[in-house]
mmJSON file of the N, C-alpha and C atoms, coordinates in Angstrom:
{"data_MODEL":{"atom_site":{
"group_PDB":["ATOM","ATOM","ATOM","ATOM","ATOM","ATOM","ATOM","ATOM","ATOM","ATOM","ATOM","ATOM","ATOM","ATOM","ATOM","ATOM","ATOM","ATOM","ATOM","ATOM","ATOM","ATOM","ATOM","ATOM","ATOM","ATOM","ATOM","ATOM","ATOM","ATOM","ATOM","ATOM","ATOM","ATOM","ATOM","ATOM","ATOM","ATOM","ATOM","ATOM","ATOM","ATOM","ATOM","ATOM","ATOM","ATOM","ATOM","ATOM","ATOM","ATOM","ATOM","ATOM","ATOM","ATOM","ATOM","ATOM","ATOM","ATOM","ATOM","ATOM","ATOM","ATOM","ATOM","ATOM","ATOM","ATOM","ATOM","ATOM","ATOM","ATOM","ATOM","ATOM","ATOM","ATOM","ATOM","ATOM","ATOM","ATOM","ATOM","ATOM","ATOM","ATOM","ATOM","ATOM","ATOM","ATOM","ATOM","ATOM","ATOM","ATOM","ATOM","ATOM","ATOM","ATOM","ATOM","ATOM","ATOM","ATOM","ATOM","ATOM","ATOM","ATOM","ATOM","ATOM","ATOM","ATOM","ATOM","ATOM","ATOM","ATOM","ATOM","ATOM","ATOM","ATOM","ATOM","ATOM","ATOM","ATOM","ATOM","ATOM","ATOM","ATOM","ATOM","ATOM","ATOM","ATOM","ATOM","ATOM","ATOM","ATOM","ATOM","ATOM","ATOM","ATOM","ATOM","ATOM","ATOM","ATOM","ATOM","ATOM","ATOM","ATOM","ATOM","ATOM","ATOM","ATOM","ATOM","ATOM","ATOM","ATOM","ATOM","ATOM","ATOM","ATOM","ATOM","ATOM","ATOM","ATOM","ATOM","ATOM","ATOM","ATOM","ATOM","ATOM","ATOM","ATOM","ATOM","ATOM","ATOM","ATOM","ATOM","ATOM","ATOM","ATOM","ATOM","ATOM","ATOM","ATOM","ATOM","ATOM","ATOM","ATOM","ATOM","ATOM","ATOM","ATOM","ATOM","ATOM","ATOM","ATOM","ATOM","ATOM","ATOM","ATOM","ATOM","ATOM","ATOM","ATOM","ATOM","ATOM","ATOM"],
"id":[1,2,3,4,5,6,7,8,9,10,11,12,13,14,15,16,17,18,19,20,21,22,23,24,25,26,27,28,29,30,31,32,33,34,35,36,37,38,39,40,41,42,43,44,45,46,47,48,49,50,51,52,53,54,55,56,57,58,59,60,61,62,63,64,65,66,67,68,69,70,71,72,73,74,75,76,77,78,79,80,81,82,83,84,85,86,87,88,89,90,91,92,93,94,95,96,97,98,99,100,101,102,103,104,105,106,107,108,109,110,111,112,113,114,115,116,117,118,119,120,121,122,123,124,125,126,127,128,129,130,131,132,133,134,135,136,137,138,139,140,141,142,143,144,145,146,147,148,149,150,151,152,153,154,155,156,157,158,159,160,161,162,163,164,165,166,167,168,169,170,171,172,173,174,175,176,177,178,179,180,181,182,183,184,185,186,187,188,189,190,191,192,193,194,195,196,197,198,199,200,201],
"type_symbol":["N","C","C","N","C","C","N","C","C","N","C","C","N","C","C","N","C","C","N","C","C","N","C","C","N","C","C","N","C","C","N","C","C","N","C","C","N","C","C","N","C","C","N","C","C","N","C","C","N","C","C","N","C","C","N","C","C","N","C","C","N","C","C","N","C","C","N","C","C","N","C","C","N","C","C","N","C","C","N","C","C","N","C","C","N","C","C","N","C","C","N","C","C","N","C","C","N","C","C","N","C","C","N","C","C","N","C","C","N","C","C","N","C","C","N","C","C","N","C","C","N","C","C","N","C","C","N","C","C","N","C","C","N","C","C","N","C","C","N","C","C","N","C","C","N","C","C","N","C","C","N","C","C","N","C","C","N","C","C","N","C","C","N","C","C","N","C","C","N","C","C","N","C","C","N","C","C","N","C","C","N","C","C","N","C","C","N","C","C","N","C","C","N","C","C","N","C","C","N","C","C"],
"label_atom_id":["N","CA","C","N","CA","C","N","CA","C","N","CA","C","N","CA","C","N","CA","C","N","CA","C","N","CA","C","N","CA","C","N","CA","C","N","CA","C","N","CA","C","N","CA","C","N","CA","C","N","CA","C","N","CA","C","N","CA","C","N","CA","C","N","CA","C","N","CA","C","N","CA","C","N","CA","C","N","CA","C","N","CA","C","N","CA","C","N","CA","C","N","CA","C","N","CA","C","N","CA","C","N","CA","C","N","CA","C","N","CA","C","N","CA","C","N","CA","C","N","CA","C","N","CA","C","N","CA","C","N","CA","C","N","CA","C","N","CA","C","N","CA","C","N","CA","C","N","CA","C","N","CA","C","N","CA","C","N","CA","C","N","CA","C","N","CA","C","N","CA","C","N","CA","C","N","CA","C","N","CA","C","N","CA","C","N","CA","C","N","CA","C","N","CA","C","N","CA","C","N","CA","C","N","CA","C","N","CA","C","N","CA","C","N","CA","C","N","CA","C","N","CA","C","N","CA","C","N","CA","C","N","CA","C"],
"label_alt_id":[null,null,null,null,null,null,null,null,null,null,null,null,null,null,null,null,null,null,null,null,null,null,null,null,null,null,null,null,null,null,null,null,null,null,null,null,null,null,null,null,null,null,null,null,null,null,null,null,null,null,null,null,null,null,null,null,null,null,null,null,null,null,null,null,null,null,null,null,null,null,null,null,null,null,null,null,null,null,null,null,null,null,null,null,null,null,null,null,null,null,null,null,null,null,null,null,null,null,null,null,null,null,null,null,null,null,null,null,null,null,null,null,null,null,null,null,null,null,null,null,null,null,null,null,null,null,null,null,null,null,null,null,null,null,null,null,null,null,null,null,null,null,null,null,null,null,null,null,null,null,null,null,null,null,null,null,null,null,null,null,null,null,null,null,null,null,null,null,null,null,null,null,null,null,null,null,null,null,null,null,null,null,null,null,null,null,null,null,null,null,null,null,null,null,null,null,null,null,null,null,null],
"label_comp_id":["UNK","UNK","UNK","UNK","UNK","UNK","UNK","UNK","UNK","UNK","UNK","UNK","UNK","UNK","UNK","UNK","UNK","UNK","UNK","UNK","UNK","UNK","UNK","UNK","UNK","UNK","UNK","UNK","UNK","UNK","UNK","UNK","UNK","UNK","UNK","UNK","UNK","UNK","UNK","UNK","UNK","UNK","UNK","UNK","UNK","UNK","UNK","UNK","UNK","UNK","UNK","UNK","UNK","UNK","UNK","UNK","UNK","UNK","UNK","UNK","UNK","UNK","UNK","UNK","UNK","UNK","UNK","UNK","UNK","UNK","UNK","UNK","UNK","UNK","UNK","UNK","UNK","UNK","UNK","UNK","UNK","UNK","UNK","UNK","UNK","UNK","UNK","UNK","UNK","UNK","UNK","UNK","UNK","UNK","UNK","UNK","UNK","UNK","UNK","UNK","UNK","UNK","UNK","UNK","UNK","UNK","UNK","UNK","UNK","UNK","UNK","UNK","UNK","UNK","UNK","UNK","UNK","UNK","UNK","UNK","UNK","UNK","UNK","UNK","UNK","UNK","UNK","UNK","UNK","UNK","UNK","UNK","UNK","UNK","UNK","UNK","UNK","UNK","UNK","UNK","UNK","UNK","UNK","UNK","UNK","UNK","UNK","UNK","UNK","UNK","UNK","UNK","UNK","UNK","UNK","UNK","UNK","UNK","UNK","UNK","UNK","UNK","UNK","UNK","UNK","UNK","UNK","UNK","UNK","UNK","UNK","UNK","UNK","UNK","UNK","UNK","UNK","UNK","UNK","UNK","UNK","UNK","UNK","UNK","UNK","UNK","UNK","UNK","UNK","UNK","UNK","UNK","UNK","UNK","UNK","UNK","UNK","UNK","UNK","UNK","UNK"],
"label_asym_id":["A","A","A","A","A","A","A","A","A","A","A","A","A","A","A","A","A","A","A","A","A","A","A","A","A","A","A","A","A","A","A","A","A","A","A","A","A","A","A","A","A","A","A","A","A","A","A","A","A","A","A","A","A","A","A","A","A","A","A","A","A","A","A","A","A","A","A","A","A","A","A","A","A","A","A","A","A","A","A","A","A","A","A","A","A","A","A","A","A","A","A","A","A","A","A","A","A","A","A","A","A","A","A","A","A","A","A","A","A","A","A","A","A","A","A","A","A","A","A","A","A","A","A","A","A","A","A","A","A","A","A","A","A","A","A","A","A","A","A","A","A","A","A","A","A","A","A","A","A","A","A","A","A","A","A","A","A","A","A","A","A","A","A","A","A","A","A","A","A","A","A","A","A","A","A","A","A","A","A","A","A","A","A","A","A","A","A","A","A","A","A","A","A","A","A","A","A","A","A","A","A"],
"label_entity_id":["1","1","1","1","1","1","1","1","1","1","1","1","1","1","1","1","1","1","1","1","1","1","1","1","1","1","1","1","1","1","1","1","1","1","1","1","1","1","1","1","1","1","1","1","1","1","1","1","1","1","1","1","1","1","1","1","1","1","1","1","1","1","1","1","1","1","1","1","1","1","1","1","1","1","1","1","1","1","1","1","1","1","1","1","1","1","1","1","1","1","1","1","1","1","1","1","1","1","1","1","1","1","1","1","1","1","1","1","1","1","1","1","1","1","1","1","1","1","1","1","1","1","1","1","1","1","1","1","1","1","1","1","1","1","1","1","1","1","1","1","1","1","1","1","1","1","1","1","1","1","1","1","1","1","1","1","1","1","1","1","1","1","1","1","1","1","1","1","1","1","1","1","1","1","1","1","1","1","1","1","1","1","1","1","1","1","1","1","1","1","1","1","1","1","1","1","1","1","1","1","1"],
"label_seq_id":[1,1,1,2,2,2,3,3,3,4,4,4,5,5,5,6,6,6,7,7,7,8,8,8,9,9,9,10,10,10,11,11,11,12,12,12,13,13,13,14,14,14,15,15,15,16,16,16,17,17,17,18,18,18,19,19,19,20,20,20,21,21,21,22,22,22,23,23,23,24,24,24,25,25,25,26,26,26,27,27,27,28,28,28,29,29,29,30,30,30,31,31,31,32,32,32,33,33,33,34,34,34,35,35,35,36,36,36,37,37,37,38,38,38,39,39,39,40,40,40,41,41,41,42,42,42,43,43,43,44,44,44,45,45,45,46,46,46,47,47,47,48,48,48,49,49,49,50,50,50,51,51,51,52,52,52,53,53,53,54,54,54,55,55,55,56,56,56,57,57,57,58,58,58,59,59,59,60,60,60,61,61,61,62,62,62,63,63,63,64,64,64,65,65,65,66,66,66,67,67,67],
"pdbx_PDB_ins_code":[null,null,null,null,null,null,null,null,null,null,null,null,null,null,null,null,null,null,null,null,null,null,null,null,null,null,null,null,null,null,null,null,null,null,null,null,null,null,null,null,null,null,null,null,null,null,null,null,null,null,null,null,null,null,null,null,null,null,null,null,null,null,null,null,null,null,null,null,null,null,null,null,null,null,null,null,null,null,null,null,null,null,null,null,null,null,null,null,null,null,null,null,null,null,null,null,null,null,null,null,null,null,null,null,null,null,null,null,null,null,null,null,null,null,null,null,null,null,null,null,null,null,null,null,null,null,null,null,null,null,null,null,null,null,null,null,null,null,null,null,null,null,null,null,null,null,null,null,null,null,null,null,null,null,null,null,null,null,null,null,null,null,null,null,null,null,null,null,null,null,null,null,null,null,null,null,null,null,null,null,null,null,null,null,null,null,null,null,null,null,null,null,null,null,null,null,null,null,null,null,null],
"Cartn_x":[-5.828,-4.423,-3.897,-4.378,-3.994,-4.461,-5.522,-6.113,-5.28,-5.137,-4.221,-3.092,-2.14,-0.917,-0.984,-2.587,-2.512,-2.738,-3.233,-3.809,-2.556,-1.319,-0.291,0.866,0.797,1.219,1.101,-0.232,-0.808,-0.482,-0.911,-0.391,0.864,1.957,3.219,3.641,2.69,3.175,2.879,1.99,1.046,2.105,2.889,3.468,5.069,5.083,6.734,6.472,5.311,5.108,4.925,4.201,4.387,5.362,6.513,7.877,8.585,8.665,9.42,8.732,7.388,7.004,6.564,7.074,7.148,8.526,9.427,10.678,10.641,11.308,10.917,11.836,10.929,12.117,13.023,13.82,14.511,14.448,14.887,14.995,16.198,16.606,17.806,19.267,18.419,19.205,19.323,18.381,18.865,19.087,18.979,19.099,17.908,16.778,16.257,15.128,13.943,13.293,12.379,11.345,10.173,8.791,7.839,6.848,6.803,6.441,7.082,5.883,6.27,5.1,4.408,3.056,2.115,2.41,2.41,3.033,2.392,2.908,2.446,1.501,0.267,-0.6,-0.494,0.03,0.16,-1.307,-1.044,-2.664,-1.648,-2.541,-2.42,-2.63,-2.058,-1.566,-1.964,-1.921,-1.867,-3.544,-4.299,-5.744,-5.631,-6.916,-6.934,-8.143,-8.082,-9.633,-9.557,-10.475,-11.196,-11.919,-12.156,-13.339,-14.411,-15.598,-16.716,-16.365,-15.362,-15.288,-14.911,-14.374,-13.812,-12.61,-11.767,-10.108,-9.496,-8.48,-7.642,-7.206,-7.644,-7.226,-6.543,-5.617,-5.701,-6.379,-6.345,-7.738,-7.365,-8.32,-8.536,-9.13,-9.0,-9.168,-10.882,-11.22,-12.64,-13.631,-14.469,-15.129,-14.379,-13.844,-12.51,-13.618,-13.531,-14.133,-12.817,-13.095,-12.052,-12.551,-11.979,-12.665,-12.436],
"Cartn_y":[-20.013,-19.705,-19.5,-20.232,-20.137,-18.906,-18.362,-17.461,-16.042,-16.115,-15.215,-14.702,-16.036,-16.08,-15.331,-16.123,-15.325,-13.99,-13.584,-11.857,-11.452,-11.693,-11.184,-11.472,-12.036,-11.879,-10.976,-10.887,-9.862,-8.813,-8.345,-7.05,-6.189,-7.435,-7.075,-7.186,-7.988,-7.801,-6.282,-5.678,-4.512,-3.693,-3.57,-2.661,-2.584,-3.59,-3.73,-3.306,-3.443,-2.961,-1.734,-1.226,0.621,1.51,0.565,1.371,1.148,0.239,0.61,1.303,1.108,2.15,3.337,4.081,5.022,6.124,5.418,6.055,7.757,8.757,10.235,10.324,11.504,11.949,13.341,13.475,14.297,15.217,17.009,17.492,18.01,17.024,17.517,18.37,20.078,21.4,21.435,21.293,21.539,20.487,18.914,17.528,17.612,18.878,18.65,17.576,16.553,16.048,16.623,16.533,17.071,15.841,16.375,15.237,15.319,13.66,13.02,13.509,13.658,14.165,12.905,13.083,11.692,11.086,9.724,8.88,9.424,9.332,9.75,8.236,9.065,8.38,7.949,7.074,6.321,6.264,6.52,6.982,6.187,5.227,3.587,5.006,4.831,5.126,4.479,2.885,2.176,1.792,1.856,1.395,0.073,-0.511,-2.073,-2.267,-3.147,-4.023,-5.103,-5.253,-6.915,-7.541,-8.342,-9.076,-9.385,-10.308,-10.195,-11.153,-12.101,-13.168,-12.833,-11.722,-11.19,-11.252,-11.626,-11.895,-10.882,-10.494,-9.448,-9.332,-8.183,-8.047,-6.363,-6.386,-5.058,-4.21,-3.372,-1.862,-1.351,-1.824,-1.497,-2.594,-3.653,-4.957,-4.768,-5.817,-5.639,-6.66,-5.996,-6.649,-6.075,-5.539,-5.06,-4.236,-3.637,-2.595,-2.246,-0.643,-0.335,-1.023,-1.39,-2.092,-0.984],
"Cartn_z":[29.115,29.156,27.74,27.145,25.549,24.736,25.468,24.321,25.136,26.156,26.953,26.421,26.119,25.461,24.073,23.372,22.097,21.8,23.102,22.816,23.192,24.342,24.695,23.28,22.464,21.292,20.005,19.979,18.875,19.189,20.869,21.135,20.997,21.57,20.752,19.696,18.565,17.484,17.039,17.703,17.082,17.374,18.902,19.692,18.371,18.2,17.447,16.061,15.256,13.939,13.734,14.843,14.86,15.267,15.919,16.401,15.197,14.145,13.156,11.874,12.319,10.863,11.271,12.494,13.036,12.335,11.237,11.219,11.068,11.856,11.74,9.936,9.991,8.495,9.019,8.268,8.402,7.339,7.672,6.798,5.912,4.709,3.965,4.202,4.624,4.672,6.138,6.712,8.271,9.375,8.517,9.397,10.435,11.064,11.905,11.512,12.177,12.115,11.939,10.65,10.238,10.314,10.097,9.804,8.46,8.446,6.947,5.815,5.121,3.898,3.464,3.162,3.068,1.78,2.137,0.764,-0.803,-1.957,-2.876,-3.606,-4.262,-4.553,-6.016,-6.327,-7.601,-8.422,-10.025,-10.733,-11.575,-11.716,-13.151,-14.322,-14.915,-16.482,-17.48,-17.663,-18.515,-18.075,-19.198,-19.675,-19.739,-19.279,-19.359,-19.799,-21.102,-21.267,-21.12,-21.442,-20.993,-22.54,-23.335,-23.798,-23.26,-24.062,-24.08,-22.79,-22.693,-21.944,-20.29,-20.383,-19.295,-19.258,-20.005,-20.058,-20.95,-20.122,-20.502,-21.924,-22.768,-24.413,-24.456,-25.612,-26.156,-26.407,-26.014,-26.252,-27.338,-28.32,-29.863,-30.605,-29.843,-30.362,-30.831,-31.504,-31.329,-30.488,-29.413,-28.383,-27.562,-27.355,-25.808,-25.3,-24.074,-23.803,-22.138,-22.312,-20.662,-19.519,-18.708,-16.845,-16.0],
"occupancy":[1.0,1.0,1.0,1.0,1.0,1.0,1.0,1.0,1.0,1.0,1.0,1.0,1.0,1.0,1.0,1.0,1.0,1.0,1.0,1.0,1.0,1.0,1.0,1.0,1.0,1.0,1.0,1.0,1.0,1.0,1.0,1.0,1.0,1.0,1.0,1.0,1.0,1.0,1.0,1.0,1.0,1.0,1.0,1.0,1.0,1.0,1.0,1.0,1.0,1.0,1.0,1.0,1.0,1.0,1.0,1.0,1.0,1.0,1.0,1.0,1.0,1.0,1.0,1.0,1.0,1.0,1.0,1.0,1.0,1.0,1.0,1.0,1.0,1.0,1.0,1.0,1.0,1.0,1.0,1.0,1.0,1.0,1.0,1.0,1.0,1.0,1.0,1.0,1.0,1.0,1.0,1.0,1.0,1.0,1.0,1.0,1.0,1.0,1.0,1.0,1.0,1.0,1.0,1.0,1.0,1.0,1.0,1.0,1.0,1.0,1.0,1.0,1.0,1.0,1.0,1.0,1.0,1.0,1.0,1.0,1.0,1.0,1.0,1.0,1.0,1.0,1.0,1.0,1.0,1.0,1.0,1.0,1.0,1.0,1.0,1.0,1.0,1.0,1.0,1.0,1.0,1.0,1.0,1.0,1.0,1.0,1.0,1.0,1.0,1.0,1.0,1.0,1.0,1.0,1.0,1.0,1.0,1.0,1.0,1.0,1.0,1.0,1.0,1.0,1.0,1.0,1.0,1.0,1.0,1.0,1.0,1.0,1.0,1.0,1.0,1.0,1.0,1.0,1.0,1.0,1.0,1.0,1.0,1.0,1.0,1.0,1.0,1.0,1.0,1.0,1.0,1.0,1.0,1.0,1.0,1.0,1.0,1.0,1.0,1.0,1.0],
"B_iso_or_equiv":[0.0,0.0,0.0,0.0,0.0,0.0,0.0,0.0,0.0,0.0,0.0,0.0,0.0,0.0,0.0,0.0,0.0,0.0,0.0,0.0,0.0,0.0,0.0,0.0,0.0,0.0,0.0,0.0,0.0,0.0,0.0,0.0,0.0,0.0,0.0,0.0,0.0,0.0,0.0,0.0,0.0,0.0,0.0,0.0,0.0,0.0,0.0,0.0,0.0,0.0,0.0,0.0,0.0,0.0,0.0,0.0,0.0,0.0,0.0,0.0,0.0,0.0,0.0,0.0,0.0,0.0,0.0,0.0,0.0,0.0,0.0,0.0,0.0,0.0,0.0,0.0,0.0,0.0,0.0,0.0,0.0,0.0,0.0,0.0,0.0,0.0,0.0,0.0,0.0,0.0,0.0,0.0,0.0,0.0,0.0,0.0,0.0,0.0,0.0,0.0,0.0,0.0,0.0,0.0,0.0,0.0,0.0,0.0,0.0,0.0,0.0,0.0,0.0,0.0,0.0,0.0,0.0,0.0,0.0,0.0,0.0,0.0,0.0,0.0,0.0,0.0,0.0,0.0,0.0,0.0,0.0,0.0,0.0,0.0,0.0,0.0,0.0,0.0,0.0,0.0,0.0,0.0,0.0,0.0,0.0,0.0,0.0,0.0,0.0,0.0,0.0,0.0,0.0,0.0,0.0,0.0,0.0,0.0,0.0,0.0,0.0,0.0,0.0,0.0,0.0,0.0,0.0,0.0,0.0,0.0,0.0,0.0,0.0,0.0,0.0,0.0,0.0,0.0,0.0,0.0,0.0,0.0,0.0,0.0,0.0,0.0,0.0,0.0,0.0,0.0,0.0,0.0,0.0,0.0,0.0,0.0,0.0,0.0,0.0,0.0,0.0],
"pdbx_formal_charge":[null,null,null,null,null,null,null,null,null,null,null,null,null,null,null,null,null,null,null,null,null,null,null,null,null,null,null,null,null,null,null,null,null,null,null,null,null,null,null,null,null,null,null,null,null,null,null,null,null,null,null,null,null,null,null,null,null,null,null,null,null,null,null,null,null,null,null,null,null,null,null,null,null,null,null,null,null,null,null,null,null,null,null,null,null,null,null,null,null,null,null,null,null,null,null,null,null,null,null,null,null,null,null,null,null,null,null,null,null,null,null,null,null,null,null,null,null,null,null,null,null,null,null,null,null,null,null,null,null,null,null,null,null,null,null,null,null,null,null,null,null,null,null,null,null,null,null,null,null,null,null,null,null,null,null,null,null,null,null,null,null,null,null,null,null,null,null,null,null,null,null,null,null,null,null,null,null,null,null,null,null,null,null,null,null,null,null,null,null,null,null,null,null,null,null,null,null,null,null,null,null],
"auth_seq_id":[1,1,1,2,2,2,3,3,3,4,4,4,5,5,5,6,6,6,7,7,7,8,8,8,9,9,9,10,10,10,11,11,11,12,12,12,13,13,13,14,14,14,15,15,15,16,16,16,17,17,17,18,18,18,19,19,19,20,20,20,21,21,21,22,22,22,23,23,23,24,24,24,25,25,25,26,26,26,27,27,27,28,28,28,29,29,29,30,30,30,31,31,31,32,32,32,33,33,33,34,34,34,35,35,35,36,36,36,37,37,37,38,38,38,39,39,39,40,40,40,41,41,41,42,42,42,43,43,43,44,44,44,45,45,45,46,46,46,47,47,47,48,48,48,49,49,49,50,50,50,51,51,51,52,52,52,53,53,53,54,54,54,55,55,55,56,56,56,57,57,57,58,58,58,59,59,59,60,60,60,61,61,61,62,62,62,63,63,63,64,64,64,65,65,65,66,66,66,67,67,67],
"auth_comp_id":["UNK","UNK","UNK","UNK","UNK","UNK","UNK","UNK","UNK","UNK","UNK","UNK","UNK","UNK","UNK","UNK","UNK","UNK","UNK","UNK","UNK","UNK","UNK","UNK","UNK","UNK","UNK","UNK","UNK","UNK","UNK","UNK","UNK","UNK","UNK","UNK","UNK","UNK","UNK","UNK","UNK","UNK","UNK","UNK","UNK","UNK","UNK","UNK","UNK","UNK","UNK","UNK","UNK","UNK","UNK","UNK","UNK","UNK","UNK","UNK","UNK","UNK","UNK","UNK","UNK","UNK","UNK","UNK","UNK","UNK","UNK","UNK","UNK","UNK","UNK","UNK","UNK","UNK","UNK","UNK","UNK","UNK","UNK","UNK","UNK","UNK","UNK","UNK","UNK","UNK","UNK","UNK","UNK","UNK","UNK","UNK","UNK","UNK","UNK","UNK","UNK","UNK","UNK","UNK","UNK","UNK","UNK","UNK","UNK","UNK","UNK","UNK","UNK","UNK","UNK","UNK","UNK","UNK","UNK","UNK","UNK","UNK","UNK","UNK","UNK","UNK","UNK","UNK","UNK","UNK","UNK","UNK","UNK","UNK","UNK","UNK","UNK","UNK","UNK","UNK","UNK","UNK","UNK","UNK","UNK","UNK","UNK","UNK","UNK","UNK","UNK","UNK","UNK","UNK","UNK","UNK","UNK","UNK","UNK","UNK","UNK","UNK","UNK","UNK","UNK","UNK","UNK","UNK","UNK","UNK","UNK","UNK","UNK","UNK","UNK","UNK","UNK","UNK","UNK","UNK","UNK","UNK","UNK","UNK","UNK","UNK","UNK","UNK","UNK","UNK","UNK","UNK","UNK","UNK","UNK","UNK","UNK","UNK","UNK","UNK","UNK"],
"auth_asym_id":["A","A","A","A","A","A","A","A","A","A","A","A","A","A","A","A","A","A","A","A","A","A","A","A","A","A","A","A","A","A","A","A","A","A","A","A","A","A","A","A","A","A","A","A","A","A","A","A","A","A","A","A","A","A","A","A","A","A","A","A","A","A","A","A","A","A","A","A","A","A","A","A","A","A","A","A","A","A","A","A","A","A","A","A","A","A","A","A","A","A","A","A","A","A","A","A","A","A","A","A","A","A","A","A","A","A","A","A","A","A","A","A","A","A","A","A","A","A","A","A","A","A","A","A","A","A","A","A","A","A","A","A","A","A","A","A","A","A","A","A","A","A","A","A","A","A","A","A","A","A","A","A","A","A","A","A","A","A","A","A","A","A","A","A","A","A","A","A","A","A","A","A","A","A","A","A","A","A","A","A","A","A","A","A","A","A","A","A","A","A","A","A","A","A","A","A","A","A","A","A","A"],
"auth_atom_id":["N","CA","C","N","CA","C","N","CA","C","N","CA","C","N","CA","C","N","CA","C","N","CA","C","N","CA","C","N","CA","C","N","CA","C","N","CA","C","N","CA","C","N","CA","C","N","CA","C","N","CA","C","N","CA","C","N","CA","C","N","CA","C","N","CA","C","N","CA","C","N","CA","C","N","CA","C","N","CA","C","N","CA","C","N","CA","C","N","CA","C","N","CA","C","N","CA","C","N","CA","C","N","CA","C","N","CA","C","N","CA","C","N","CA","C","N","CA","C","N","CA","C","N","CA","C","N","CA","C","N","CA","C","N","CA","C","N","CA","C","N","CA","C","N","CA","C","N","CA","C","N","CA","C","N","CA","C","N","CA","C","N","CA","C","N","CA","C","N","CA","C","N","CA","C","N","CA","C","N","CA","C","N","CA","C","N","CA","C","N","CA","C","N","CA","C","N","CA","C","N","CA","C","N","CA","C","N","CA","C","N","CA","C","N","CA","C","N","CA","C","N","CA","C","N","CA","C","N","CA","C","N","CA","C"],
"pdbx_PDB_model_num":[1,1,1,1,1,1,1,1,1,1,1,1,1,1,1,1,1,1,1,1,1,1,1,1,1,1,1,1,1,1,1,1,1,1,1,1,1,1,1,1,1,1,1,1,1,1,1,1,1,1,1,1,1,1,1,1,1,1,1,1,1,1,1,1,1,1,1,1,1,1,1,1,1,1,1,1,1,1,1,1,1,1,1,1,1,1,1,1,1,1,1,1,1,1,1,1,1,1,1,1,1,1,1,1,1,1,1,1,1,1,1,1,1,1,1,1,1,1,1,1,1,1,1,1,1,1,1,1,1,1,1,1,1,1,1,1,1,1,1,1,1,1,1,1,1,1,1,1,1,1,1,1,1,1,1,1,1,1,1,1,1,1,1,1,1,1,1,1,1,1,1,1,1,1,1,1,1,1,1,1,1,1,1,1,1,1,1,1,1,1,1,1,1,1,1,1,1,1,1,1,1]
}}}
């Protein structure tokens, strides 16, 4: 009975998390509903090294190398 209850839970959690991240978009000029353009893919910018130790240093330092 319990594991019943718990699958009848998950399911609606599943059912309720996809009706709100379902939101349509709209388009600007003509208000009609379009399909939403795919999220934009964020590209890290900022370089990161590491030391010999593995802990985060300035890149220039000496021993740094990029991760």
């Amino acid at each position: 009975m319990m594991r019943s209850m718990l699958a009848a839970a998950a399911a609606m959690s599943l059912l309720i998390g996809t009706a709100v991240g379902a939101a349509p978009c709209r388009d600007p000029k003509t208000h009609k509903f379009v399909k939403c353009p795919p999220p934009a893919v964020k590209t890290s910018a900022v370089k990161h090294c590491r030391d010999a130790k593995g802990h985060f240093a300035k890149c220039g330092t000496p021993g740094a190398h990029a991760a």
